[in-house]
C-alpha positions as CSV (number, residue, x, y, z in Angstrom):
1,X,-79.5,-31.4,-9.3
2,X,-81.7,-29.8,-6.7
3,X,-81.9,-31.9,-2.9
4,X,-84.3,-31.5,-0.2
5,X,-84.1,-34.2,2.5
6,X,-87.4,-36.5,2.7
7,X,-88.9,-38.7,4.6
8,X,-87.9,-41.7,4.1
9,X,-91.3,-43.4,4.2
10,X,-93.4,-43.1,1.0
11,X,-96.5,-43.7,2.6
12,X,-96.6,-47.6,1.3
13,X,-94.0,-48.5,4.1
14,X,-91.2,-47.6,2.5
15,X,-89.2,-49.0,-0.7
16,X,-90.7,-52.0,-1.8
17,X,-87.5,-53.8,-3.0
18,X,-84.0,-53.7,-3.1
19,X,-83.1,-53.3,-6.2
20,X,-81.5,-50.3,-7.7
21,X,-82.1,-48.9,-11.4
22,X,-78.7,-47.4,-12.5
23,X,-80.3,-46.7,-15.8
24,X,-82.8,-44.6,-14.2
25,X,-81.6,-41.6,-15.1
26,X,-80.5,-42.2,-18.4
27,X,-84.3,-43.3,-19.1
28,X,-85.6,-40.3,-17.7
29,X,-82.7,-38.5,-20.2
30,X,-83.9,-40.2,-23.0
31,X,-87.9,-39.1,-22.9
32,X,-87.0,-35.9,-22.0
33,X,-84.3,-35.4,-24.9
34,X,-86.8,-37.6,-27.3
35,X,-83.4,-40.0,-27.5
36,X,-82.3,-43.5,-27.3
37,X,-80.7,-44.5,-24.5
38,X,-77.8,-45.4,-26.9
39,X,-77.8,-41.7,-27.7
40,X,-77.5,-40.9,-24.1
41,X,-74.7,-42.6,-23.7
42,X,-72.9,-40.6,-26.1
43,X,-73.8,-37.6,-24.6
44,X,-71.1,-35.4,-23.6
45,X,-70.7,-35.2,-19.9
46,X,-72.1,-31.9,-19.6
47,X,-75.0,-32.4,-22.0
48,X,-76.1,-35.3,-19.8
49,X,-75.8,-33.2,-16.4
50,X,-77.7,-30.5,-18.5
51,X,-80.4,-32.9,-19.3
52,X,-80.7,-35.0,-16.3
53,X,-80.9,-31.6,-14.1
54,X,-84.1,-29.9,-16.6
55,X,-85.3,-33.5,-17.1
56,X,-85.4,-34.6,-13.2
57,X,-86.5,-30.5,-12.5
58,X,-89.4,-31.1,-15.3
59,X,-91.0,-34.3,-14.1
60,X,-91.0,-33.3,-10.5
61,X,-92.7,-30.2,-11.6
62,X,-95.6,-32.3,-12.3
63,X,-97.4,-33.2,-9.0
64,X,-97.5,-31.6,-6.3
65,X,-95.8,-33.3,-3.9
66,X,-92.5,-32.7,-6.3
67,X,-92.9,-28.9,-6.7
68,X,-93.1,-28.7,-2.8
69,X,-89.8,-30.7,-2.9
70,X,-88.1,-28.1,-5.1
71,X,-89.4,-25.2,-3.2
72,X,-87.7,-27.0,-0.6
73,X,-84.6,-27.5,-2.5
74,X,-84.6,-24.2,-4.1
75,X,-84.4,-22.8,-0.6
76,X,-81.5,-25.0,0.7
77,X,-79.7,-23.7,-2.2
78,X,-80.0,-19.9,-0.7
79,X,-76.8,-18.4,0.6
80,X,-77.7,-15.0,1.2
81,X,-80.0,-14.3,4.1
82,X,-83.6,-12.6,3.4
83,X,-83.3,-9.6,5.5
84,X,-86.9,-8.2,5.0
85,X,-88.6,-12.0,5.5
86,X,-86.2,-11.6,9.0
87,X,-87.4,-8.3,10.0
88,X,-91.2,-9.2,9.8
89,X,-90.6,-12.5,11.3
90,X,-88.1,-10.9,14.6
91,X,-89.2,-7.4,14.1
């Protein structure tokens, strides 16, 4: 699943409870896969991963706060170095 760090603040002071949503994910599964959230459940382990990583990948595609996050993410993911964006920046 890509990860960027954030800011914690969401510009409305923060979360606005404390309650957490463990189906969350499975929900956002479900509309992506056009499933139940029965049929999620089922899901192989993998399938699920699959899903949840094109699914989450999808819906933060959408705004563009969330593609700056996976631009973010897709860089953190980088482990070899980009030599010429180096040598233009140091000379």
């Amino acid at each position: 699943m890509p990860r960027a760090p954030v800011e914690q603040d969401d510009g409305d002071g923060g979360r606005r409870h404390g309650y957490e949503v463990p189906t969350g994910d499975d929900h956002m599964v479900a509309e992506w896969a056009n499933m139940t959230i029965l049929q999620v459940g089922e899901l192989p382990l993998f399938d699920y991963l699959r899903f949840r990583r094109d699914a989450f990948i999808y819906q933060m595609d959408s705004t563009e706060k969330g593609r700056a996050y996976l631009n973010d993410a897709w860089t953190f993911e980088q482990v070899e170095p980009d030599r010429q964006a180096a040598r233009e920046l140091f000379g």
